[in-house]
TISE-251767 format. One record per residue: x negated, y, z negated of N, C-alpha, C in turn. Coordinates in nm, 4 decimals, m for minus. Each point is the difference from the previous one (the first is absolute). Layout:
<torkols>
<torkol <X; Y; Z>; <X; Y; Z>; <X; Y; Z>>
...
</torkols>
This chain:
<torkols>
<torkol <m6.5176; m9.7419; m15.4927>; <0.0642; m0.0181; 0.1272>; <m0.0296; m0.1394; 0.0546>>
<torkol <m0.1349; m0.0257; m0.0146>; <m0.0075; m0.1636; 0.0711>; <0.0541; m0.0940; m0.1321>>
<torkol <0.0046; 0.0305; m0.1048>; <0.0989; m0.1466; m0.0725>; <0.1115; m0.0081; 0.0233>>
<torkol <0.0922; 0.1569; 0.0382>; <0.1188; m0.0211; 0.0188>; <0.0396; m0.0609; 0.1226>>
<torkol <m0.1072; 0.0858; 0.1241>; <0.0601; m0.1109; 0.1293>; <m0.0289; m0.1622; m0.0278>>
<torkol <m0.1259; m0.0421; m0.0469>; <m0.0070; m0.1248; m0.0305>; <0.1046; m0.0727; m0.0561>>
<torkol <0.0201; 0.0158; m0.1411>; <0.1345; m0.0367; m0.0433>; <0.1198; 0.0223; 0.0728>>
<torkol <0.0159; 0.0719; 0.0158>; <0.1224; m0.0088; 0.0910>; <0.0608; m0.1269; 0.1276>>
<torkol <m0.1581; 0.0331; 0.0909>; <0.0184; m0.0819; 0.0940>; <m0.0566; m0.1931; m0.0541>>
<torkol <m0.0841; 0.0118; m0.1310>; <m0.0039; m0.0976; m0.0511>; <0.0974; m0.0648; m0.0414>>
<torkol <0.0861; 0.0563; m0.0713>; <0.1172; m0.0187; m0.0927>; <0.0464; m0.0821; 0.1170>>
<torkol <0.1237; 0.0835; 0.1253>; <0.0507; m0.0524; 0.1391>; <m0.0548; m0.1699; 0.0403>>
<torkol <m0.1396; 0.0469; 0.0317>; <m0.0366; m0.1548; 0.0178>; <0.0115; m0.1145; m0.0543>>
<torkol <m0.0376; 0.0588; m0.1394>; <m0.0281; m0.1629; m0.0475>; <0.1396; m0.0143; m0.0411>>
<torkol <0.1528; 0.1233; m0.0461>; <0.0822; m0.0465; m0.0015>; <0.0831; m0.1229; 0.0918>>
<torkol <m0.0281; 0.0390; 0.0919>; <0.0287; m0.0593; 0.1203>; <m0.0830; m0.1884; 0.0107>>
<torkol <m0.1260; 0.0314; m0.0344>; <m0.0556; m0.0945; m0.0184>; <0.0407; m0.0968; m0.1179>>
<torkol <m0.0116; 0.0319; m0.1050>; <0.0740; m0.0536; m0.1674>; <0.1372; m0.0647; 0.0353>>
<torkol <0.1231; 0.0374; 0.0862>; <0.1208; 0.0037; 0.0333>; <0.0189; m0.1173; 0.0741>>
<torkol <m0.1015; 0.0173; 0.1117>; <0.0025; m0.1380; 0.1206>; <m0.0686; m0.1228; m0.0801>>
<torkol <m0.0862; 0.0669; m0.0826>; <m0.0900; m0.1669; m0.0452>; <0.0880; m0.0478; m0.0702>>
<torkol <0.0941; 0.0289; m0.1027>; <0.0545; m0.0873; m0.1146>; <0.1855; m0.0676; 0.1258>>
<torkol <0.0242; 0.1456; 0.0937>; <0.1442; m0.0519; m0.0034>; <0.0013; m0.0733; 0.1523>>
<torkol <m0.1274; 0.0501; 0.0930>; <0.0264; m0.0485; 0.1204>; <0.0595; m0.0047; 0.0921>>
<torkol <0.0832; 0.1475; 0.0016>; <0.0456; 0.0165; 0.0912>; <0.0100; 0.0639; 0.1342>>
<torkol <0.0843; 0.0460; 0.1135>; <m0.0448; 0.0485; 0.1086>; <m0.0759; 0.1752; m0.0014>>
<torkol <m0.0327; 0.0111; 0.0865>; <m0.0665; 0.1352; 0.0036>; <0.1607; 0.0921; m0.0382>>
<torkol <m0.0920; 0.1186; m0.0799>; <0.0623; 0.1229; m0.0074>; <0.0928; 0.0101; 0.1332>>
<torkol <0.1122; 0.1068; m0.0191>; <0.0764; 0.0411; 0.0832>; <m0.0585; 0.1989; m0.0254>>
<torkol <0.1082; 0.0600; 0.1208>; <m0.0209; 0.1268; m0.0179>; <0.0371; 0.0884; m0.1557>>
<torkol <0.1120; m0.0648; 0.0122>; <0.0399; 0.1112; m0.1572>; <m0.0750; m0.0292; m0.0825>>
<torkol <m0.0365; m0.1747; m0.0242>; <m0.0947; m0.0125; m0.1501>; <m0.1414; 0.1113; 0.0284>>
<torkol <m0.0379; m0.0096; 0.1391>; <m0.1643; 0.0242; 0.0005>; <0.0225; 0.1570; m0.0402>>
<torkol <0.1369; 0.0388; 0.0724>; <m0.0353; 0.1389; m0.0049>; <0.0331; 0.0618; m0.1815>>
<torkol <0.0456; m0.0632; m0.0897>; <0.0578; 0.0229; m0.1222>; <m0.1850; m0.0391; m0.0340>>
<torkol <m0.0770; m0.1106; 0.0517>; <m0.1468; m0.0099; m0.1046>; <m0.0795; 0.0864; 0.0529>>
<torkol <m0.0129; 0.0821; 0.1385>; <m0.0633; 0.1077; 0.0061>; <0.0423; 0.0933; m0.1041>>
<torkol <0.1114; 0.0385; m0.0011>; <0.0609; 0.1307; m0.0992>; <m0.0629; m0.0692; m0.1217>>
<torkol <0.0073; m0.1102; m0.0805>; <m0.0351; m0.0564; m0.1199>; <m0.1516; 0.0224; m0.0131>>
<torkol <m0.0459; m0.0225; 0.1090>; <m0.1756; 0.0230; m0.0018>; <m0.0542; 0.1104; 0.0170>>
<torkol <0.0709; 0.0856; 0.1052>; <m0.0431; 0.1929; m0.0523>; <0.0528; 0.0541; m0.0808>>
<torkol <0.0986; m0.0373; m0.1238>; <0.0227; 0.0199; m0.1044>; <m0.0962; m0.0186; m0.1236>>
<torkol <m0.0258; m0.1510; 0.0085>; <m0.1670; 0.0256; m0.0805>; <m0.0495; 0.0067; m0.0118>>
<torkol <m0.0792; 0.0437; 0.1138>; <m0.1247; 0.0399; 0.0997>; <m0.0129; 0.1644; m0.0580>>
<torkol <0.1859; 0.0858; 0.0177>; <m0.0449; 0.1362; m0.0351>; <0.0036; m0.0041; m0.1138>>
<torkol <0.1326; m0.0731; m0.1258>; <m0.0393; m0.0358; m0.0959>; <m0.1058; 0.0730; m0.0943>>
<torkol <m0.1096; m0.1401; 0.0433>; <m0.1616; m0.0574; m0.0266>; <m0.1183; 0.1307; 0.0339>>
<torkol <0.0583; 0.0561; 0.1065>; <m0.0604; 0.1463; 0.0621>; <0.0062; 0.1466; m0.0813>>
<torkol <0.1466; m0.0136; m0.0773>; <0.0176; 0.0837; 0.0034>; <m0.0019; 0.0426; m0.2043>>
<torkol <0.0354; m0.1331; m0.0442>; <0.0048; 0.0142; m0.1504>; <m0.1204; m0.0223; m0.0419>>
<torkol <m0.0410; 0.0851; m0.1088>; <m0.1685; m0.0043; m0.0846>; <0.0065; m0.1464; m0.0479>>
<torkol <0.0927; m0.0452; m0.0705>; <m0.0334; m0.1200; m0.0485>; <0.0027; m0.1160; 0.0429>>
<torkol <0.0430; m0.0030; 0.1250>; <0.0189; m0.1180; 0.0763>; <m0.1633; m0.0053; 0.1667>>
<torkol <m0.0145; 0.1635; m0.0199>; <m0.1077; 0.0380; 0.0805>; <m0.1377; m0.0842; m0.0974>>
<torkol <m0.0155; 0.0536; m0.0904>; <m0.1353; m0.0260; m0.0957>; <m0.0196; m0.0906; m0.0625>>
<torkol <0.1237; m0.0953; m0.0599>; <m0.0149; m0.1127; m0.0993>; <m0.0067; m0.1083; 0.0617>>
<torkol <m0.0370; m0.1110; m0.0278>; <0.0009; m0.1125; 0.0431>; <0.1462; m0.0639; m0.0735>>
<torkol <0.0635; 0.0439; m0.1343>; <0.1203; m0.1323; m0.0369>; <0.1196; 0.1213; 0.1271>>
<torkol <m0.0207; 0.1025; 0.0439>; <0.0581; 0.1027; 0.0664>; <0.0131; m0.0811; 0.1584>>
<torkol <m0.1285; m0.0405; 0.0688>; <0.0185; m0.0502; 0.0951>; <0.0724; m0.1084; m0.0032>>
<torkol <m0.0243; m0.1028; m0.0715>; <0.0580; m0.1506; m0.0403>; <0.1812; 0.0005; m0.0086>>
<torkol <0.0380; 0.1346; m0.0626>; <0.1126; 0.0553; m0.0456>; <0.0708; m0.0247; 0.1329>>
<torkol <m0.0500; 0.1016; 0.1072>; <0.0596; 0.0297; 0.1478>; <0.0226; m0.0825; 0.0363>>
<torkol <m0.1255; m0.1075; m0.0087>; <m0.0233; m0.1487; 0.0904>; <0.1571; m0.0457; 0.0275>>
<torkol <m0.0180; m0.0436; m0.1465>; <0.1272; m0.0811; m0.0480>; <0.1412; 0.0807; 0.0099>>
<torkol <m0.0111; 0.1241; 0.0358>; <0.1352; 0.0913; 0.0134>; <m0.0035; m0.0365; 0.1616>>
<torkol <m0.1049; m0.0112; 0.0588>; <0.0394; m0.0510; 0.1273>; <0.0158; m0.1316; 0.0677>>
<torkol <m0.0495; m0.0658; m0.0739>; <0.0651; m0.1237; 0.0119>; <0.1448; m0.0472; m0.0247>>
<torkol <0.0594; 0.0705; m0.1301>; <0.1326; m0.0142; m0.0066>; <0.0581; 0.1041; 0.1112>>
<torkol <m0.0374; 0.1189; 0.0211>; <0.0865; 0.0611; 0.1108>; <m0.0307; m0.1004; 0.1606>>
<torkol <m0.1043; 0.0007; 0.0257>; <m0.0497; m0.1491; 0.0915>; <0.1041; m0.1257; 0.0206>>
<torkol <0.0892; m0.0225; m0.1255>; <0.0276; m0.0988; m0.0302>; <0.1511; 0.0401; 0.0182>>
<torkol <0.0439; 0.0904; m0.0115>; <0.1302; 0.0323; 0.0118>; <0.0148; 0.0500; 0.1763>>
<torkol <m0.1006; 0.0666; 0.0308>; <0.0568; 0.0221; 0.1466>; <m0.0313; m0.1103; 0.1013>>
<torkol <m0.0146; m0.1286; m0.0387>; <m0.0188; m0.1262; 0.0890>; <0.1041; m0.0999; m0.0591>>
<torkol <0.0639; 0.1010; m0.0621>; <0.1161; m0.0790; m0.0857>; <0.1410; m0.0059; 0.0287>>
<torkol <m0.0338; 0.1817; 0.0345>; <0.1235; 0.0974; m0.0037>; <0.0435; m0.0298; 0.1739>>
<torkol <m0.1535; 0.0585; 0.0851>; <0.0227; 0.0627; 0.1339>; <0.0224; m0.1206; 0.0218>>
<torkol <m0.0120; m0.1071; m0.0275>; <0.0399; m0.1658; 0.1222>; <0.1016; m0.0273; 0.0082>>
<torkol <0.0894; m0.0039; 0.1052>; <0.0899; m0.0975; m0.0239>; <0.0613; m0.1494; m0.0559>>
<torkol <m0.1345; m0.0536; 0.0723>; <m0.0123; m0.1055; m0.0107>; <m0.0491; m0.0738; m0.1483>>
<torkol <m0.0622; 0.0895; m0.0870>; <m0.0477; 0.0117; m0.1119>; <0.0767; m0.0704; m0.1567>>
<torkol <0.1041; 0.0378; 0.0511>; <0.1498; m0.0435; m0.1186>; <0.0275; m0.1456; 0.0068>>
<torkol <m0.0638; m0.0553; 0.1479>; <0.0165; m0.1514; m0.0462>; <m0.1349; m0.0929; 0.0029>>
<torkol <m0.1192; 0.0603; m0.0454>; <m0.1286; m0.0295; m0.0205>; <m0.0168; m0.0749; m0.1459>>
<torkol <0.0063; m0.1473; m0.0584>; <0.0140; m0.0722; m0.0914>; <m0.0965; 0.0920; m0.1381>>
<torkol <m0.0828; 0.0894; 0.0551>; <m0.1133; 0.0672; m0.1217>; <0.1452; 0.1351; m0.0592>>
<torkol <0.0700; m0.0099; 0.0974>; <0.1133; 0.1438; m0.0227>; <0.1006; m0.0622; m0.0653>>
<torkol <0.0635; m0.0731; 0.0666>; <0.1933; m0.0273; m0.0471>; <m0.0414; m0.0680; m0.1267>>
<torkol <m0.1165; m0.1173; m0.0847>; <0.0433; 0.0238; m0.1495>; <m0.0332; 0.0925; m0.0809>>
<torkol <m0.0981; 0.0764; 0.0232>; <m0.0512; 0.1197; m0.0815>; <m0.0934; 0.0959; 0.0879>>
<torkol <0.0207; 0.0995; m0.0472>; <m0.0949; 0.1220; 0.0724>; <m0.1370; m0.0235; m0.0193>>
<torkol <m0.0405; m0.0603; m0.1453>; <m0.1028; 0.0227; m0.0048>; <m0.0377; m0.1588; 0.0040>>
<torkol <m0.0873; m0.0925; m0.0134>; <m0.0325; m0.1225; m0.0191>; <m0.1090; m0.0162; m0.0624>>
<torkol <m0.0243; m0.0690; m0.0886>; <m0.1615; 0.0079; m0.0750>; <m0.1390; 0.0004; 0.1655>>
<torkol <0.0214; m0.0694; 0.0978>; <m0.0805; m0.0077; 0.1169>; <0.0071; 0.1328; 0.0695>>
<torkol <0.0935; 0.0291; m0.0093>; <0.0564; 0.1715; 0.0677>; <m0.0902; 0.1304; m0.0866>>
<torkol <0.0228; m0.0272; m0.0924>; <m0.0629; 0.0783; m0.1259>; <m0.1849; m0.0178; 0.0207>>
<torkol <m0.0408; m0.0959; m0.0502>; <m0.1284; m0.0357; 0.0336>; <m0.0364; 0.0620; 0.0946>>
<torkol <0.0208; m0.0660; 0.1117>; <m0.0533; 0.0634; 0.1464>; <m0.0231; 0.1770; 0.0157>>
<torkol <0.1188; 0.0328; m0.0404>; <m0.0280; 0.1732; m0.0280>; <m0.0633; 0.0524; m0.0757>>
<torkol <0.0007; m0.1045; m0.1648>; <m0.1093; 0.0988; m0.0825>; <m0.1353; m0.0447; 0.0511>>
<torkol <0.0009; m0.1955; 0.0224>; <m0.2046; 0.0036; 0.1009>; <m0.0268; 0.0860; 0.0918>>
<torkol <0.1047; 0.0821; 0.0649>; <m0.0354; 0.0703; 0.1621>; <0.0012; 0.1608; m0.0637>>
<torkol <0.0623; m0.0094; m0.1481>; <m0.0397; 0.1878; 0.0053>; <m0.1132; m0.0109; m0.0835>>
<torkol <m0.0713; m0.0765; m0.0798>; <m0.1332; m0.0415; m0.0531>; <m0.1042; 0.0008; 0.0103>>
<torkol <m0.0128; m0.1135; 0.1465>; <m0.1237; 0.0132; 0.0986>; <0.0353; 0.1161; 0.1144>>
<torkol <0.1096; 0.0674; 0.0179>; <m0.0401; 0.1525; 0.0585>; <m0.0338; 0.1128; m0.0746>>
<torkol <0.0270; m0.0092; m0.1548>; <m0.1115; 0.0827; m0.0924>; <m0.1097; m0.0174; 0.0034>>
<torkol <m0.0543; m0.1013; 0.0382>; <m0.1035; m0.0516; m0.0259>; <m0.0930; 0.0096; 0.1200>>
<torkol <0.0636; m0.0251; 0.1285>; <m0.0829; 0.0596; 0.1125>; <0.0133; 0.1485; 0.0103>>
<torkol <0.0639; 0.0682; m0.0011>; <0.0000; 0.1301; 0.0423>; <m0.0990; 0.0426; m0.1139>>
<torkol <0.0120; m0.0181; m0.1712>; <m0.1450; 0.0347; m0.0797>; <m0.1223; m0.0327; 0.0249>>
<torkol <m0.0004; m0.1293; 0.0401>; <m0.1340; m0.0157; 0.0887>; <m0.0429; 0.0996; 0.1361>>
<torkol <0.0789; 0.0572; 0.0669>; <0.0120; 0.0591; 0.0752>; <m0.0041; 0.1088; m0.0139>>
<torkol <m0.0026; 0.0803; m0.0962>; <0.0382; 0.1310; m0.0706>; <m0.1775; m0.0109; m0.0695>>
<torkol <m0.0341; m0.1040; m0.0237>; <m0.1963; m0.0283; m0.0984>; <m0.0650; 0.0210; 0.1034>>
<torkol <0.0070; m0.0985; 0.1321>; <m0.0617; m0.0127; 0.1047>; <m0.0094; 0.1295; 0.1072>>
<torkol <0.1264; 0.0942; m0.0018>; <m0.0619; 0.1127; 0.0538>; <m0.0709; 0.1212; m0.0743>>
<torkol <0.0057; m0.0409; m0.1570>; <m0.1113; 0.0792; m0.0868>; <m0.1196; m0.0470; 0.0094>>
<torkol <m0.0706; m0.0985; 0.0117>; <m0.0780; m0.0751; 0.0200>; <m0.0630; 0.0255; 0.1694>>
<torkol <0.0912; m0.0124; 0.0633>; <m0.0808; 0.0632; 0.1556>; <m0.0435; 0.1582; 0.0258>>
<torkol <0.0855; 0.0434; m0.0488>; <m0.0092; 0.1530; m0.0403>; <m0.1060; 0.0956; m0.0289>>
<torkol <m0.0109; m0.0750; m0.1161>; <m0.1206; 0.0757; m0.0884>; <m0.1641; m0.0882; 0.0430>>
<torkol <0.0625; m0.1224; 0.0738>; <m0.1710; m0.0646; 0.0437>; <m0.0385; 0.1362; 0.1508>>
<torkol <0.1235; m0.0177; 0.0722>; <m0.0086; 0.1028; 0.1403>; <m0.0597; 0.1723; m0.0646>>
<torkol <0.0519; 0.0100; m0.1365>; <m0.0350; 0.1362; 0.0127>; <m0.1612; 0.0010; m0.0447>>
<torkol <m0.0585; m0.1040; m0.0582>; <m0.1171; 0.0279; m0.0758>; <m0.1002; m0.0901; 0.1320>>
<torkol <0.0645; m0.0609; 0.0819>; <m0.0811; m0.0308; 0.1635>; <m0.0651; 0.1442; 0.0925>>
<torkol <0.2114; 0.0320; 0.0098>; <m0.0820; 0.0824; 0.1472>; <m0.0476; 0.1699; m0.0811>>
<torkol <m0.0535; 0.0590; 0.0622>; <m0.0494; 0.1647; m0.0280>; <0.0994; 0.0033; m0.0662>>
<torkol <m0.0342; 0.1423; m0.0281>; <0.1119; 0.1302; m0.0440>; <0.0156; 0.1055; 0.1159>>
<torkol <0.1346; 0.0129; m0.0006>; <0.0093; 0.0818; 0.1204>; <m0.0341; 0.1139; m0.0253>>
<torkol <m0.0641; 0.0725; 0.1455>; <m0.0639; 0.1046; 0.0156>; <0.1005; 0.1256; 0.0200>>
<torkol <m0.0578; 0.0970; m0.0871>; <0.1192; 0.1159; m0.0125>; <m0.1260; 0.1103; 0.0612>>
<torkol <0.0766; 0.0532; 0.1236>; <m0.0312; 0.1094; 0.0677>; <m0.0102; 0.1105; m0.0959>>
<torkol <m0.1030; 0.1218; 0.0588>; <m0.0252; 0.0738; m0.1093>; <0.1210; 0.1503; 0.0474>>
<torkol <0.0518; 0.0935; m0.0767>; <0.0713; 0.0754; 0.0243>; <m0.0626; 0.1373; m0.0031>>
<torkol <m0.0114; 0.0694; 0.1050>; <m0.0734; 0.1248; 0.0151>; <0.0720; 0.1111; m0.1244>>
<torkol <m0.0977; 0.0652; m0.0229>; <0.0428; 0.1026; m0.0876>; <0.0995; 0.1027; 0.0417>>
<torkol <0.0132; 0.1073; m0.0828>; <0.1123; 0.1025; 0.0402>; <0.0810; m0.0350; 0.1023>>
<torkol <0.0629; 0.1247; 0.0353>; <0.0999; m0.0230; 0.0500>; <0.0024; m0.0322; 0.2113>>
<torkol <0.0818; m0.0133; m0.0070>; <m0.0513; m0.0649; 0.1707>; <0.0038; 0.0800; 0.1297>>
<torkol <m0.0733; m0.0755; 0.0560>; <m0.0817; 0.1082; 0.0999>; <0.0974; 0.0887; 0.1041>>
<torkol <0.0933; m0.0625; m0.0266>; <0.1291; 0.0828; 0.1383>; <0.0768; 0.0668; m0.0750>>
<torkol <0.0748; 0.1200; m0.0670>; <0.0876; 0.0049; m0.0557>; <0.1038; 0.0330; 0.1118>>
<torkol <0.1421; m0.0854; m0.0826>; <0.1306; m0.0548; 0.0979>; <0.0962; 0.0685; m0.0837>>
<torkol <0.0300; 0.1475; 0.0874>; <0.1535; 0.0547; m0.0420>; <0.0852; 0.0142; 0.0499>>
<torkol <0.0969; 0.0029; m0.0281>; <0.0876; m0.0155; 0.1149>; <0.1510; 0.0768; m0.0868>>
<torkol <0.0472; 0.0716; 0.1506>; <0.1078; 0.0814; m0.0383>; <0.1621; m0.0503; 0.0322>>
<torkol <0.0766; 0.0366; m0.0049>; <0.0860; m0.0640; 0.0810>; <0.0902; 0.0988; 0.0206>>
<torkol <m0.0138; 0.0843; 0.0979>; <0.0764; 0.0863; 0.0420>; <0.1498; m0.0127; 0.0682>>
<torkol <0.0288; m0.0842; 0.0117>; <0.1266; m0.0519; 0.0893>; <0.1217; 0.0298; m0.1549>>
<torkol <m0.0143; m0.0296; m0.0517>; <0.0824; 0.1001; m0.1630>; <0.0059; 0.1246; 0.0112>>
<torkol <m0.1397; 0.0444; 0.0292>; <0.0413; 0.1423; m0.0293>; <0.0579; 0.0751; 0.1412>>
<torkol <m0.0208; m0.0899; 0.1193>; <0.0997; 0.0251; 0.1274>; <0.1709; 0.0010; m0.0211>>
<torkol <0.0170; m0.1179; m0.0776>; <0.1455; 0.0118; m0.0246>; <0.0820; 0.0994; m0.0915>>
<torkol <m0.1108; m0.0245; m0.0639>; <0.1027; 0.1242; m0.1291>; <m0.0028; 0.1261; 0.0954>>
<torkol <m0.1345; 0.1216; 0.0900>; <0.0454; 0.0637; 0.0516>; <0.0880; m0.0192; 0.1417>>
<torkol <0.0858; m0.1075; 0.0090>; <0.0819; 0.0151; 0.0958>; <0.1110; 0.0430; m0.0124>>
<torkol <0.0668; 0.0481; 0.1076>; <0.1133; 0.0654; m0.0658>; <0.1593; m0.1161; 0.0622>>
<torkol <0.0602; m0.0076; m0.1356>; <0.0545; m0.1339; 0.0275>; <0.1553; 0.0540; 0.0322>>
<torkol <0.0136; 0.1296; m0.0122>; <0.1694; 0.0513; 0.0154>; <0.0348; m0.0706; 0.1711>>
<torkol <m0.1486; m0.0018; 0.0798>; <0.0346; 0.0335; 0.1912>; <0.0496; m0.1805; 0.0040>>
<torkol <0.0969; 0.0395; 0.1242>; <0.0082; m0.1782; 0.0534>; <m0.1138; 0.0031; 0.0765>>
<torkol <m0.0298; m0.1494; 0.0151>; <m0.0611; m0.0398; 0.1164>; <0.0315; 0.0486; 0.1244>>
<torkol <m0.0927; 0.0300; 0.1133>; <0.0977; 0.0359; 0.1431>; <m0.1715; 0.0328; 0.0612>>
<torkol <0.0008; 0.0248; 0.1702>; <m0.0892; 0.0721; 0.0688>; <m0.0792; 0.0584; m0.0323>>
<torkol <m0.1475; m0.0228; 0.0334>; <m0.0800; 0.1166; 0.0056>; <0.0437; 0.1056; m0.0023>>
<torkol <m0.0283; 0.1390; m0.0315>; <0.0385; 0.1404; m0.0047>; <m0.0060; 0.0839; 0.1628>>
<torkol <m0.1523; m0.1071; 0.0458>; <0.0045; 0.0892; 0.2003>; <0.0772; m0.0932; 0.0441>>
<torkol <0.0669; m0.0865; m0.0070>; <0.0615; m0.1129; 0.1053>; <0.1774; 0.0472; m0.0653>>
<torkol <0.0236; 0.0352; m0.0969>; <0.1633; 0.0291; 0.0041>; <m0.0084; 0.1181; 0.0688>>
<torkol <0.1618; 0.0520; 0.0005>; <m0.0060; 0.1137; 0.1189>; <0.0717; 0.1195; m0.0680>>
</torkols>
C-alpha cells in the first residue's frame, strides 16, 4: 500500500517536473492536471494492487516509466495550449523529452527503495528499543454475569390476531 501511493503520487510529480524542465512551459491547466491525477491513481492502484509490480523492484521501475508516459500524455493531451509547444509540433517524443522521463522514473525508483530500506531499518531498531507490550491476563472460565436475553416481541406478534382492523379501544367504542 505505501509503494503504490508513493509511486503513484511520485510518478504525477516528477512527471510534471521531467515535462517543465526539458520543454518550459506554462503551468498545467485544469483538464491536463485533472487527466495526471487520474494517470497517477492509476499507478498508484496499479503498483498497490498487482503482486509483481507490489514486490519487485524491475516491477516498480516498470510503473515508474508507465507513468511517466501516461504523465506525459495527459500534459499533452489536456492542454490546449500544448499542440504549439516546439518539444510537441516536431515529434512527440524528443531524445530531451525521453531522457527527462526515463532520469525522473529512475531516481523515483530509487528514492521510494530507499524509502521502502529506511522504514525497515527504523522499524525493527524501534521494536528491539522500546518493551514488549504488556498483555493483560484473561480470567478463567466463564464470566461472572451470565447475559440472556429473550426477545419476546416475536413471539407477541405471531400471537396477534391479524384478521381485526385497527380501530378504538374495546371500553371507549360504543
Amino acid at each position: 500500500m505505501l509503494r503504490g501511493g508513493s509511486a503513484g503520487s511520485v510518478s504525477g510529480a516528477l512527471a510534471v517536473a521531467a515535462h517543465g524542465w526539458i520543454s518550459g512551459t506554462e503551468p498545467l491547466h485544469a483538464g491536463s492536471l485533472m487527466l495526471l491525477v487520474a494517470s497517477s491513481a492509476a499507478v498508484g492502484g496499479s503498483v498497490a494492487a498487482v503482486g509483481a509490480l507490489r514486490t519487485s523492484r524491475i516491477g516498480l521501475v516498470a510503473a515508474l516509466l508507465g507513468g511517466q508516459l501516461l504523465g506525459h500524455f495527459a500534459m499533452m493531451w489536456g492542454s490546449p495550449g500544448m499542440s504549439h509547444d516546439p518539444q510537441h509540433s516536431t515529434s512527440m517524443w524528443s531524445p530531451a523529452m525521453l531522457g527527462a522521463h526515463l532520469v525522473a522514473a529512475c531516481a523515483a525508483a530509487v528514492v521510494i527503495l530507499g524509502a521502502e530500506v529506511a522504514y525497515r531499518i527504523c522499524t525493527t531498531v524501534l521494536a528491539r528499543v522500546l518493551p514488549a507490550p504488556v498483555s493483560l491476563p484473561i480470567p478463567p472460565g466463564p464470566p461472572k454475569l451470565a447475559i440472556t436475553h429473550g426477545d419476546r416481541v416475536i413471539l407477541r406478534v405471531f400471537a396477534a390476531d391479524v384478521c381485526r382492523t385497527r380501530g378504538p379501544p374495546a371500553c371507549v367504542r360504543g
